[in-house]
N, C-alpha and C positions, 0 to 999 in steps of 0.2 A: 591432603586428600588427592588421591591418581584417580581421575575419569581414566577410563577404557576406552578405546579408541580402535573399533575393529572394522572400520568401513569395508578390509575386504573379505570381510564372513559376511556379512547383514545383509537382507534382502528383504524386499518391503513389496509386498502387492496390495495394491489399490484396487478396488473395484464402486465403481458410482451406476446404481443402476437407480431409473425413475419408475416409481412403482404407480403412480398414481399423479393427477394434476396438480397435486399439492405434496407430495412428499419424493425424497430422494433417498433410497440405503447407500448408506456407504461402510465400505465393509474393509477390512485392511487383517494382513498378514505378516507377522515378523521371523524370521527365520535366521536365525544368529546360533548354530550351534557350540560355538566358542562360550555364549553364554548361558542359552536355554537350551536344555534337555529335549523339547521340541519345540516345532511351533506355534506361537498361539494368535486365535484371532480375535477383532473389534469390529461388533456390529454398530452402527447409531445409525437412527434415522432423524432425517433433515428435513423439517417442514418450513414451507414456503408461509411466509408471514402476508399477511392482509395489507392491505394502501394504509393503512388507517395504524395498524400498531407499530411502537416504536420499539428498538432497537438496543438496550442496555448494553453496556462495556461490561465484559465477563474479566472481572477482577478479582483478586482476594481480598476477602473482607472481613477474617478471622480476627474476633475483639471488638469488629466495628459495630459496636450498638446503633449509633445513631444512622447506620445503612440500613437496617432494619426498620427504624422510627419513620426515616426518607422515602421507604419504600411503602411502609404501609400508608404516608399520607398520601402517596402517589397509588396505590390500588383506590384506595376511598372516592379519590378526584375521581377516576374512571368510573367506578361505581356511582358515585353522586349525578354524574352527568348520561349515562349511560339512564338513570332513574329521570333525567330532567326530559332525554328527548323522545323517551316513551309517556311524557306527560301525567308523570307520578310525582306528586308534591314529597 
């Protein structure tokens, strides 16, 4: 397999604007006529996480059942305790 190597076509703009105190768009643009017809873009918006939540590794976890099983015991615990400290048996 030949990867394409066109560093001097391609051209990438970034743009990070803060819309709000909790969020950031980031928006990007690729411009490679060698390989696309035109250019296209990516919006995502970026939220600012709380003191208090944590941070998971953004992996691939195609097959992995027990990341599923891992994960809903870990919503539960949040849920469980989330119910303890508003003082719901």
């Amino acid at each position: 397999m030949q990867i394409v190597q066109n560093q001097d076509y391609v051209q990438v703009d970034e743009r990070y604007t803060l819309v709000n105190d909790r969020g950031i768009l980031c928006t990007y643009t690729v411009t490679d006529p060698q390989i696309y017809q035109q250019p296209y873009s990516v919006e995502m918006l970026l939220h600012r996480m709380e003191a208090h939540e944590k941070m998971y590794e953004f992996a691939c976890h195609e097959d992995n059942y027990s990341m599923e099983i891992i994960l809903r015991g870990a919503r539960q615990q949040e849920h469980d305790e989330r119910l303890r400290q508003a003082g719901t048996p």
